[in-house]
ROPA-172654 format. One record per residue (C-alpha): residue number from 0; residue in three letters; x, y, z. Coordinates in nm, 3 decimals. Layout:
(NUM; "ALA"; (X; Y; Z)) ...
//
This chain:
(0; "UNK"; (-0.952; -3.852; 0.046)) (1; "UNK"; (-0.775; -3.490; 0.069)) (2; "UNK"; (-0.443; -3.443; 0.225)) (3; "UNK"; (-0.338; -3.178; 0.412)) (4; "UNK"; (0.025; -3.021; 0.349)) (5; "UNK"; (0.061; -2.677; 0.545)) (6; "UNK"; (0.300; -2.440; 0.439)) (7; "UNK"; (0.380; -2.660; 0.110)) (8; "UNK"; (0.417; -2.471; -0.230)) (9; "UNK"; (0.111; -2.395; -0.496)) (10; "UNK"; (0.215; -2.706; -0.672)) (11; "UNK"; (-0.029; -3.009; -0.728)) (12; "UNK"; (0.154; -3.324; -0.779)) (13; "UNK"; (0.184; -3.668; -0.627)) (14; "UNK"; (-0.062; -3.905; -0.552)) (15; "UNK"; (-0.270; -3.730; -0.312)) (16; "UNK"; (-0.574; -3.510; -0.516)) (17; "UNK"; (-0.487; -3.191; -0.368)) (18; "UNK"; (-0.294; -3.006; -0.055)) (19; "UNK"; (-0.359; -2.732; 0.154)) (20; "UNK"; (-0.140; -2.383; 0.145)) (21; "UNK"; (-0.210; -2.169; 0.445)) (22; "UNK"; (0.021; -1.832; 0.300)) (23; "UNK"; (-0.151; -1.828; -0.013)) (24; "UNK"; (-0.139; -1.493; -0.167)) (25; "UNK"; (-0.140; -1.456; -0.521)) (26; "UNK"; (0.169; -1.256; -0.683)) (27; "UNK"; (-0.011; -1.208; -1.002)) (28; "UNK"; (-0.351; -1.251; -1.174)) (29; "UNK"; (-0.250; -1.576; -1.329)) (30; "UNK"; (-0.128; -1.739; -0.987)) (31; "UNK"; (-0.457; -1.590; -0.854)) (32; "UNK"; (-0.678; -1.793; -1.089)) (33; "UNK"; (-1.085; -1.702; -1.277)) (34; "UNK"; (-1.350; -1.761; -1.053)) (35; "UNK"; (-1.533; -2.096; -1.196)) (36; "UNK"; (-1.892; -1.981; -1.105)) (37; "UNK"; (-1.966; -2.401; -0.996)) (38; "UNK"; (-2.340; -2.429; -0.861)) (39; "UNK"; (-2.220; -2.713; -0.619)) (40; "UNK"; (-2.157; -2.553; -0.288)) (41; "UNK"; (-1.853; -2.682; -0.170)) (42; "UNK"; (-1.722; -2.554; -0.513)) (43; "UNK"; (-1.850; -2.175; -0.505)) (44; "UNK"; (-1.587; -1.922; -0.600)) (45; "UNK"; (-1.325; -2.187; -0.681)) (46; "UNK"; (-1.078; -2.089; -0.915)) (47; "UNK"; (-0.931; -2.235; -1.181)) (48; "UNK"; (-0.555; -2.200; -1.324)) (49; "UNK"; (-0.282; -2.355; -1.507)) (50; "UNK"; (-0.109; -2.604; -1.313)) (51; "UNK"; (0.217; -2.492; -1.545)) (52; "UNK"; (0.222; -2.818; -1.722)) (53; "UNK"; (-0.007; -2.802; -2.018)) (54; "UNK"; (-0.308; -2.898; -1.769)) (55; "UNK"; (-0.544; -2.709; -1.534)) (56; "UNK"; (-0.607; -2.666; -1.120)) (57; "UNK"; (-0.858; -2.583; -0.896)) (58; "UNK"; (-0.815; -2.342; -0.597)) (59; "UNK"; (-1.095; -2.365; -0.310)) (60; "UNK"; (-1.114; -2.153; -0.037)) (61; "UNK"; (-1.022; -2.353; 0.327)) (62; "UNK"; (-1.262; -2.634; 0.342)) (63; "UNK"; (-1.469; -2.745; 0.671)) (64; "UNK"; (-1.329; -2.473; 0.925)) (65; "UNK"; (-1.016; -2.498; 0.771)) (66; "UNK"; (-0.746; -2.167; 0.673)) (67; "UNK"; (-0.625; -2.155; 0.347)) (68; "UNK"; (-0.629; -2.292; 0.015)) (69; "UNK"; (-0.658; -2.648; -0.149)) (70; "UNK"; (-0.495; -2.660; -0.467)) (71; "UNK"; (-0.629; -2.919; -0.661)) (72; "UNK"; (-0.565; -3.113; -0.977)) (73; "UNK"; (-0.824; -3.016; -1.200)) (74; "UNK"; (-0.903; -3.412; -1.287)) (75; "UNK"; (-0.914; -3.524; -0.939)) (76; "UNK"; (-1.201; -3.269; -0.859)) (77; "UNK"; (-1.482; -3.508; -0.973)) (78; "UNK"; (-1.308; -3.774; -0.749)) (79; "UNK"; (-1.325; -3.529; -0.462)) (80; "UNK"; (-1.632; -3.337; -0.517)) (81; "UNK"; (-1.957; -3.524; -0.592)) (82; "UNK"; (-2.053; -3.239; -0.844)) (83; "UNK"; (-2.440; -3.175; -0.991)) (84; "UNK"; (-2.462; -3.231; -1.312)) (85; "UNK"; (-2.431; -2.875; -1.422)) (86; "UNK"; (-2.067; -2.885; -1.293)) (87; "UNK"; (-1.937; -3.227; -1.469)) (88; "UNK"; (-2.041; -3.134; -1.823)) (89; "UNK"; (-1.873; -2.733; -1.663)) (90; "UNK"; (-1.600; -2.886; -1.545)) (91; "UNK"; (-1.528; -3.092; -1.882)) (92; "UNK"; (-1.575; -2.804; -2.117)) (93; "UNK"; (-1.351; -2.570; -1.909)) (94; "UNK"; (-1.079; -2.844; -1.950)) (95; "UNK"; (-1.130; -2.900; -2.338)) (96; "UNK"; (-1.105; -2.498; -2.398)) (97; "UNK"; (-0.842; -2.459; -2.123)) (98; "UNK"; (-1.037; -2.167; -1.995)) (99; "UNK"; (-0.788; -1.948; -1.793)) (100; "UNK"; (-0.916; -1.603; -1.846)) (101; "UNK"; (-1.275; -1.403; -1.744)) (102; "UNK"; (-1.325; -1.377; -2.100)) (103; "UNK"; (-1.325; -1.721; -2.181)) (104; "UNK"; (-1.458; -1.895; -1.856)) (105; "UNK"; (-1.765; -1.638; -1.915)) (106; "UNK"; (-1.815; -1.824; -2.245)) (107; "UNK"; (-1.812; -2.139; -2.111)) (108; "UNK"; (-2.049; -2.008; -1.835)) (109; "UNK"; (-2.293; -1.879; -2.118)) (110; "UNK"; (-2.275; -2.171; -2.336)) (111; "UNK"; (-2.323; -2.442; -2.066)) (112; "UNK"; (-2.653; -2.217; -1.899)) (113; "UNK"; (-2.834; -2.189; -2.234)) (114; "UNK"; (-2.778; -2.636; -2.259)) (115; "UNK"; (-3.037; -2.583; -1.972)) (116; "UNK"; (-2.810; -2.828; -1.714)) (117; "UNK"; (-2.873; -2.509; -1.487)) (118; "UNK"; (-3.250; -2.476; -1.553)) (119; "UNK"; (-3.510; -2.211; -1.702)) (120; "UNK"; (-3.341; -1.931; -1.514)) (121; "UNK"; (-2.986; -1.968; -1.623)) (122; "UNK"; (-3.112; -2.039; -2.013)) (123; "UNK"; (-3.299; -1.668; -1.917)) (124; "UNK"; (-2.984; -1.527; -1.754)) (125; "UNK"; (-2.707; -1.623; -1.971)) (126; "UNK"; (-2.913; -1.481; -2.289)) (127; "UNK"; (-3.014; -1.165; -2.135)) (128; "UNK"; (-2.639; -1.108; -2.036)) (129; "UNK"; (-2.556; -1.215; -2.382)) (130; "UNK"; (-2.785; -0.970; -2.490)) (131; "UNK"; (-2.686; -0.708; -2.312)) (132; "UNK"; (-2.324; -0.740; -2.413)) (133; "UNK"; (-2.391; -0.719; -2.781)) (134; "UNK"; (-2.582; -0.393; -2.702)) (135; "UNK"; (-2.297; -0.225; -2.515)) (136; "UNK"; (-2.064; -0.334; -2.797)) (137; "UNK"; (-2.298; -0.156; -3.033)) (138; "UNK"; (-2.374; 0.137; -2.793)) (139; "UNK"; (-1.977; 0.194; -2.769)) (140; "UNK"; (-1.901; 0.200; -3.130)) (141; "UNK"; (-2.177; 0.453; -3.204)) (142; "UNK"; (-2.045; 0.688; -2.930)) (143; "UNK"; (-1.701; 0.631; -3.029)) (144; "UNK"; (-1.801; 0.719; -3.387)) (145; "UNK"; (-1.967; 1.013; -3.268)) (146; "UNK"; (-1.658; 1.152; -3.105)) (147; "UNK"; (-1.447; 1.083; -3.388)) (148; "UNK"; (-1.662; 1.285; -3.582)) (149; "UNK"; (-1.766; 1.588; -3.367)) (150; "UNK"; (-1.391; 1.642; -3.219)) (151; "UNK"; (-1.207; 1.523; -3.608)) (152; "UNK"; (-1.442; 1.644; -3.844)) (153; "UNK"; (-1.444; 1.994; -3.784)) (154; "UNK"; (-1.770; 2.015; -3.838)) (155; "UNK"; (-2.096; 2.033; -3.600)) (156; "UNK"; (-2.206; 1.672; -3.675)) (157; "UNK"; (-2.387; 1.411; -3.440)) (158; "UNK"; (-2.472; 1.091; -3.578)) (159; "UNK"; (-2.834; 0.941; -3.453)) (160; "UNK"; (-2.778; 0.585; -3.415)) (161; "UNK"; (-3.119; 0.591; -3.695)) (162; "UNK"; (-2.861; 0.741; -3.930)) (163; "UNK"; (-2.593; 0.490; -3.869)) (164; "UNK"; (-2.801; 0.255; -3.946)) (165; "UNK"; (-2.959; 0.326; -4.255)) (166; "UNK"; (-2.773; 0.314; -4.635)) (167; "UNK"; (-2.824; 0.717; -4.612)) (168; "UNK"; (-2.647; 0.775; -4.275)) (169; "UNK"; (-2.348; 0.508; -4.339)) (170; "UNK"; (-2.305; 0.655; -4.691)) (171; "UNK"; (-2.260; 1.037; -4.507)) (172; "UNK"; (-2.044; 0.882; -4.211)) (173; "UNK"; (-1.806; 0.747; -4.455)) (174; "UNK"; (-1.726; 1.105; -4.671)) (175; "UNK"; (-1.704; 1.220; -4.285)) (176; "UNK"; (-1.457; 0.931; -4.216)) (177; "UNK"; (-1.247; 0.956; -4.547)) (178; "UNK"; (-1.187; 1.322; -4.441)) (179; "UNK"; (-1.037; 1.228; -4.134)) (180; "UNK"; (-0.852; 0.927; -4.246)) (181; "UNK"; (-0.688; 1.161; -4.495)) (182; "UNK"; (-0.563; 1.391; -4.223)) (183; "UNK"; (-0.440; 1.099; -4.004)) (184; "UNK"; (-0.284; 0.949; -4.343)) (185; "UNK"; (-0.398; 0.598; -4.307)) (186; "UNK"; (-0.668; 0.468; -4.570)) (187; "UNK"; (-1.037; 0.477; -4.480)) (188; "UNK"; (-1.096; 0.119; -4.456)) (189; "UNK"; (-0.816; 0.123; -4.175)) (190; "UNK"; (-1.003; 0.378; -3.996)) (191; "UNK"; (-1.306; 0.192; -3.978)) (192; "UNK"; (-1.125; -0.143; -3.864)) (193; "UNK"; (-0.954; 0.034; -3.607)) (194; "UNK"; (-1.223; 0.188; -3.437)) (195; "UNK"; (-1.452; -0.152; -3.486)) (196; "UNK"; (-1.180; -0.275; -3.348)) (197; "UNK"; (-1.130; -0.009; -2.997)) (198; "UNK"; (-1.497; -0.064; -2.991)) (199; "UNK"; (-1.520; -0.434; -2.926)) (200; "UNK"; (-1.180; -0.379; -2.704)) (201; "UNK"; (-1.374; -0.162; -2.476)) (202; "UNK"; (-1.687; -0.296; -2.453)) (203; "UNK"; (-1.674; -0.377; -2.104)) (204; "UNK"; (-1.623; -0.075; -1.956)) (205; "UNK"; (-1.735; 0.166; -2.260)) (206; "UNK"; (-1.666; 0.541; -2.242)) (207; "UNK"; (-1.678; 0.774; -1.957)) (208; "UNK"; (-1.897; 1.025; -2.178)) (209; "UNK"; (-2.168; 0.784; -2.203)) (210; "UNK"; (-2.470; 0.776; -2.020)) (211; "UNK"; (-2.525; 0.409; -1.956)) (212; "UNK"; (-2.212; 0.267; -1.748)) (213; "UNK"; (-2.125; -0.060; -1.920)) (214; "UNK"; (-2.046; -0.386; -1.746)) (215; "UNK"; (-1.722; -0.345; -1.578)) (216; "UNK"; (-1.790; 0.060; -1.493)) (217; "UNK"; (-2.136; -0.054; -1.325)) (218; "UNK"; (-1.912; -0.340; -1.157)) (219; "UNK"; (-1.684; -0.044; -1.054)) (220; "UNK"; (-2.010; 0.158; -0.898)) (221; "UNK"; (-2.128; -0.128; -0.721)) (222; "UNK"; (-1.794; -0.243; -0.568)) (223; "UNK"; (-1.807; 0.173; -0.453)) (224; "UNK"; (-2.129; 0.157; -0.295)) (225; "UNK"; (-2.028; -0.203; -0.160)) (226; "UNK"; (-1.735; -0.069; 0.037)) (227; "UNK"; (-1.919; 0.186; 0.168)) (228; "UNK"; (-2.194; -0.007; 0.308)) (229; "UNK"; (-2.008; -0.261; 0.460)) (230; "UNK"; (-1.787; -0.035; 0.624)) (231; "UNK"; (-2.125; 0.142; 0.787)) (232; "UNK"; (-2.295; -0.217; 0.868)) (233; "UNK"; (-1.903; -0.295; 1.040)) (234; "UNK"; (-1.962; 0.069; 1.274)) (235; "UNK"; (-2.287; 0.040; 1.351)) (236; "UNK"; (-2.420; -0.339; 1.407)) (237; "UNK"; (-2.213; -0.411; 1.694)) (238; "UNK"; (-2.219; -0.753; 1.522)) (239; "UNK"; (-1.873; -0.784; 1.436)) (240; "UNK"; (-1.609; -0.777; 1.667)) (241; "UNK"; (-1.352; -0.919; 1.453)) (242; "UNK"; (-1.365; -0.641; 1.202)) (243; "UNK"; (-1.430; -0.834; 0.963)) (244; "UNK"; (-1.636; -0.620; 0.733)) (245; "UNK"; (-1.286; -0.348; 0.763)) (246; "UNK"; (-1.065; -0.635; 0.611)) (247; "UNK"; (-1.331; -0.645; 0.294)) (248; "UNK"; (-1.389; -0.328; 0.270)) (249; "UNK"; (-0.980; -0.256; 0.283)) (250; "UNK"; (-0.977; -0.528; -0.009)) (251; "UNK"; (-1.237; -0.306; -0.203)) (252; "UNK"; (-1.072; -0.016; -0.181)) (253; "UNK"; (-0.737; -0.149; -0.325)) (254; "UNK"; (-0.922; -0.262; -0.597)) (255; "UNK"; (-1.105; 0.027; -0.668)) (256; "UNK"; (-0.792; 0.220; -0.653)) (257; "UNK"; (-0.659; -0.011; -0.943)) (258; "UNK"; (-0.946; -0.022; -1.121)) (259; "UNK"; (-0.976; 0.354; -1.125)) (260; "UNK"; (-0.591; 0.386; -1.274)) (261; "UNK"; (-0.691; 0.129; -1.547)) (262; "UNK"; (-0.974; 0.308; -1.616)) (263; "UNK"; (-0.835; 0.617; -1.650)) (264; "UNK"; (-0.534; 0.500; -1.857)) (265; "UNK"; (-0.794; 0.379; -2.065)) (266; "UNK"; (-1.026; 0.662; -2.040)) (267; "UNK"; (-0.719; 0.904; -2.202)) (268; "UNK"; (-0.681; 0.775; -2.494)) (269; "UNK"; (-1.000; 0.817; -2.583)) (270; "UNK"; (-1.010; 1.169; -2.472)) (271; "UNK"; (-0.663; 1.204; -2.719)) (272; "UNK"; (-0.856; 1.051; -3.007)) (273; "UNK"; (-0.623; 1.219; -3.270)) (274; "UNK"; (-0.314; 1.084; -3.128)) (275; "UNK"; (-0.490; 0.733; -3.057)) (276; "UNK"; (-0.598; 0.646; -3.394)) (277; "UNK"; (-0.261; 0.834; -3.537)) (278; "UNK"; (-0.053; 0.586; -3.338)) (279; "UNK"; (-0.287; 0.278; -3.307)) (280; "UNK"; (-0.080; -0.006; -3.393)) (281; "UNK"; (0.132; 0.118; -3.029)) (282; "UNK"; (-0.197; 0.268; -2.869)) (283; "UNK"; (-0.423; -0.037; -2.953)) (284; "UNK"; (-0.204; -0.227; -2.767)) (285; "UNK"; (-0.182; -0.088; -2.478)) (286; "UNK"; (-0.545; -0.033; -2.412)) (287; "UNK"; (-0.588; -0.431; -2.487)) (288; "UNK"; (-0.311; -0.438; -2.171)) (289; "UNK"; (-0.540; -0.237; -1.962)) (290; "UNK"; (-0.833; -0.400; -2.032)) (291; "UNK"; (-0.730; -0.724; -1.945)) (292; "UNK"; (-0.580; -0.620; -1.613)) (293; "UNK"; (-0.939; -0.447; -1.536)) (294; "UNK"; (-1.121; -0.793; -1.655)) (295; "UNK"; (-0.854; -0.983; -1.415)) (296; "UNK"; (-0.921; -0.762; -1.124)) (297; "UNK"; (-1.277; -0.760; -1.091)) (298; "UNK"; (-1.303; -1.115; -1.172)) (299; "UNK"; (-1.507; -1.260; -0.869)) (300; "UNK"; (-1.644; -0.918; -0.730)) (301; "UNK"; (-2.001; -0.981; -0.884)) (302; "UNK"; (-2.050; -1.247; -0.711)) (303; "UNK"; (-1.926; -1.149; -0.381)) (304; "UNK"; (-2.154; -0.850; -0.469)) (305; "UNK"; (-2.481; -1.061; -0.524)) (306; "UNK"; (-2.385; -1.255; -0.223)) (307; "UNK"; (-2.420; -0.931; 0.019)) (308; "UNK"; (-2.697; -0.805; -0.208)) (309; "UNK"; (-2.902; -1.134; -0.099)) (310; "UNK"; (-2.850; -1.062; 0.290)) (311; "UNK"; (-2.866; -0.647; 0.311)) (312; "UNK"; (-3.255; -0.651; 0.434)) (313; "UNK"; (-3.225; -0.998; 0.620)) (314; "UNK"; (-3.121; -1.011; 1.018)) (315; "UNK"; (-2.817; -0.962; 1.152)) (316; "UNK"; (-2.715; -1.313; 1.249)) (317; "UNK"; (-2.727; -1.406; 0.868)) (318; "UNK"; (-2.574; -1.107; 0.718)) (319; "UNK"; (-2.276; -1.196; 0.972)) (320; "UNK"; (-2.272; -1.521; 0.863)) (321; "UNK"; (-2.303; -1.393; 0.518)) (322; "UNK"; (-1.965; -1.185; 0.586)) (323; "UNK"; (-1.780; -1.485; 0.701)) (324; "UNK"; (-1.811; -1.643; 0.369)) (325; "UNK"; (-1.723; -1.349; 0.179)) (326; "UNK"; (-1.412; -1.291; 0.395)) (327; "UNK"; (-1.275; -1.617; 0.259)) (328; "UNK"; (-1.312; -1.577; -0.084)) (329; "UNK"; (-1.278; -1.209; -0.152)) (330; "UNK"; (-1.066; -1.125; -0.498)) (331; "UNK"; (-0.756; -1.023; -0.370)) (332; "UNK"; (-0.582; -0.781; -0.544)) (333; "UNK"; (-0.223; -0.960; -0.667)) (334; "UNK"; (0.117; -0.827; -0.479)) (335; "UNK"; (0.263; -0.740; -0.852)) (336; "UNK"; (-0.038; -0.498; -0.889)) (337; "UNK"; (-0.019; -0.354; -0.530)) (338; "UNK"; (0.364; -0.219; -0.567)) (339; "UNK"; (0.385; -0.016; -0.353)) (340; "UNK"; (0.026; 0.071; -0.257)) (341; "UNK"; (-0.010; -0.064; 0.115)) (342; "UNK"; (0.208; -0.354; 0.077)) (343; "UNK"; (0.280; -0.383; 0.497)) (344; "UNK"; (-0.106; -0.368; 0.576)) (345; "UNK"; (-0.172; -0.683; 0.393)) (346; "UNK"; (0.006; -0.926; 0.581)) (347; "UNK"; (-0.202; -0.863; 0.851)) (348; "UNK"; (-0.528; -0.897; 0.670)) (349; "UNK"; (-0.390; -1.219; 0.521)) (350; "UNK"; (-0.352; -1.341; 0.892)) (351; "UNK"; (-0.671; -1.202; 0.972)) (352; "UNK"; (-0.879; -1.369; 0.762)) (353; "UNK"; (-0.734; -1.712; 0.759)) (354; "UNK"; (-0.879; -1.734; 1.114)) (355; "UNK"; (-1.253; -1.740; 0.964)) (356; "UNK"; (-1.353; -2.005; 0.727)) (357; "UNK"; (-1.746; -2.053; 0.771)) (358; "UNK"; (-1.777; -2.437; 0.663)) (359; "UNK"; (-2.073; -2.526; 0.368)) (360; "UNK"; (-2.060; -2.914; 0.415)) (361; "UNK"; (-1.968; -3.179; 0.725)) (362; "UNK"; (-1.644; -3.309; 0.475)) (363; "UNK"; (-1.651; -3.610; 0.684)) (364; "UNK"; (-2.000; -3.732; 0.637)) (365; "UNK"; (-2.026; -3.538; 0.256)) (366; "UNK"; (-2.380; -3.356; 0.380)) (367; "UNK"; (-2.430; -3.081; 0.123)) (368; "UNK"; (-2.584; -2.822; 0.304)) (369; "UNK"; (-2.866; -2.754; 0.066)) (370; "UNK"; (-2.999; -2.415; 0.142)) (371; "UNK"; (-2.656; -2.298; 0.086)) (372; "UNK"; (-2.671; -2.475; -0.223)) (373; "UNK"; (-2.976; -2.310; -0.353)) (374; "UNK"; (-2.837; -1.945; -0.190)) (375; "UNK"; (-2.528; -2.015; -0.464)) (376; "UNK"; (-2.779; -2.078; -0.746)) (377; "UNK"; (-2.915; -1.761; -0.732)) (378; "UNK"; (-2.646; -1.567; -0.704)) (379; "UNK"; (-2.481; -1.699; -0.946)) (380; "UNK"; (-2.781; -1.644; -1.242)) (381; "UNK"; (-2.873; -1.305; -1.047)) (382; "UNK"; (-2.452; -1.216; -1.179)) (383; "UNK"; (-2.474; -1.358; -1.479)) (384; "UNK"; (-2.793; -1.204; -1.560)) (385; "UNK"; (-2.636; -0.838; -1.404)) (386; "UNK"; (-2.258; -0.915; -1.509)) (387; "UNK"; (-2.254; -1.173; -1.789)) 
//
């Protein structure tokens, strides 16, 4: 049995499994916690974080009607939660990797789909995503190369990804590459590692000068157009009088404000290749800053995504509904990130939307509401198959 401890601090301990915080508002992406992407319902967009003592908690979004947070110790969750199978072996695997990060709970996510515990369409899902991320990797290096080459090389070269590929084209790249490794006085092997190396970094979001938008980017469109849209549906359905589609799209547009300075810290170095690769024992680092803070702030947006992707055609009763349960678990952007970007506005959306907490199971009887179940299922292989 859950206790309830308003107003306590984000600190499991005790006997009881877990408390509730009703001012939780994460100071940084850390305290915030990764989205666990948990197919049982009552566990959908919980988030999971280091309880600061060598061991791991769960955050889930005000249970039953209720505002706030439960913070729970991550062993007590199987005690709490009667979890589908899928989410025991999850829940064991994120505790033996102490998965923290979006990079390493989407492993775990991966790995445990393709053990089939999810069935045929998260196998399909989690490989096509895998898929698709080694292709953006490889996609990213070849443009990379490419600019290296047309804007170092003095010389009216572009690469064919054919020709990169083949003994020939590697063996003309790398008298191409020695030449510039000679004027940035580092050996040609360490050119090569280090752009392998800004490659992989990058991967996620790829280059602004490429014509296929790579994970994170598309994420970026997609929150755009999400913001947008839910801003129109909040004017004209006369089906929200609590404004609640204004408080998400106020938390999209913080984030895309973020996101678009990360990206275009990012974006400059690669348009300063010379100096990049000149300095990139400094540079390297700091891009591998950016790109974490990029991963941590869109962590959780796909889903939310998928979720008002599911409802945009249905009636308006359900895409309200729909709303409610986005409200409650939207990725808010941490206070150490905001500085001084709107700071007073969100203690009023932080009172706003702890008064609407759409409940997914009776918590006294344990009745899984099983449509809602299903509803999380696909959304969660539709963003792993999209977002991996």
């Amino acid at each position: 049995m859950m206790t309830q401890a308003p107003e306590t601090s984000a600190e499991a301990g005790g006997d009881a499994p877990g408390h509730l915080n009703t001012k939780y508002w994460p100071a940084t992406f850390e305290e915030r916690g990764v989205v666990v992407p948990f197919t049982t319902a009552m566990l959908a967009f919980a988030r999971a974080r280091s309880d600061g003592n060598q061991g791991l908690e769960v955050i889930v979004p005000g249970l039953s009607g209720g505002s706030g947070v439960y913070i729970i110790a991550w062993p007590s969750v199987r005690d709490v939660f009667r979890m589908t199978v899928h989410d025991r072996a999850f829940h064991d695997m994120i505790e033996t990797r102490k998965a923290t990060t979006p990079r390493e709970m989407r492993r775990c996510a991966h790995e445990i789909a393709l053990t089939g515990l999810s069935g045929p369409d998260g196998i399909d899902a989690a490989e096509k995503a895998i898929e698709q991320e080694e292709n953006e990797r490889l996609l990213t290096n070849y443009y990379l190369i490419n600019s290296v080459v047309k804007r170092l090389a003095n010389a009216d070269v572009k690469l064919s990804v054919a020709e990169l590929s083949s003994p020939a084209g590697q063996k003309k790249v790398r008298g191409i590459m020695a030449g510039i490794a000679t004027e940035l006085k580092v050996s040609s092997e360490q050119l090569y590692a280090d752009l392998e190396t800004w490659s992989d970094m990058i991967a996620p979001v790829g280059l602004a000068s490429m014509p296929h938008e790579c994970r994170l980017r598309r994420l970026m469109t997609r929150l755009k157009a999400f913001r947008m849209n839910i801003s129109a549906w909040g004017r004209t359905s006369n089906a929200d009088p609590d404004g609640l589609s204004f408080l998400a799209a106020d938390v999209a547009s913080l984030t895309i404000d973020v996101g678009q300075t990360l990206l275009g810290e990012i974006d400059d170095h690669a348009n300063d290749l010379k100096s990049a690769l000149a300095k990139w024992a400094t540079v390297g680092k700091e891009i591998e800053t950016r790109m974490t803070r990029i991963s941590w702030l869109l962590d959780g947006w796909e889903h939310v995504l998928s979720q008002w992707d599911d409802v945009v055609e249905a009636a308006i009763h359900e895409q309200a509904d729909t709303l409610e349960e986005i409200v409650r678990m939207l990725p808010l952007v941490p206070t150490k990130e905001l500085q001084d970007q709107k700071g007073k506005a969100w203690g009023e959306l932080e009172s706003a939307m702890r008064k609407f907490v759409k409940p997914m199971q009776n918590w006294q009887s344990g009745d899984t509401d099983i449509e809602l179940m299903l509803r999380v299922e696909r959304r969660r292989a539709g963003a792993m198959r999209e977002h991996g």
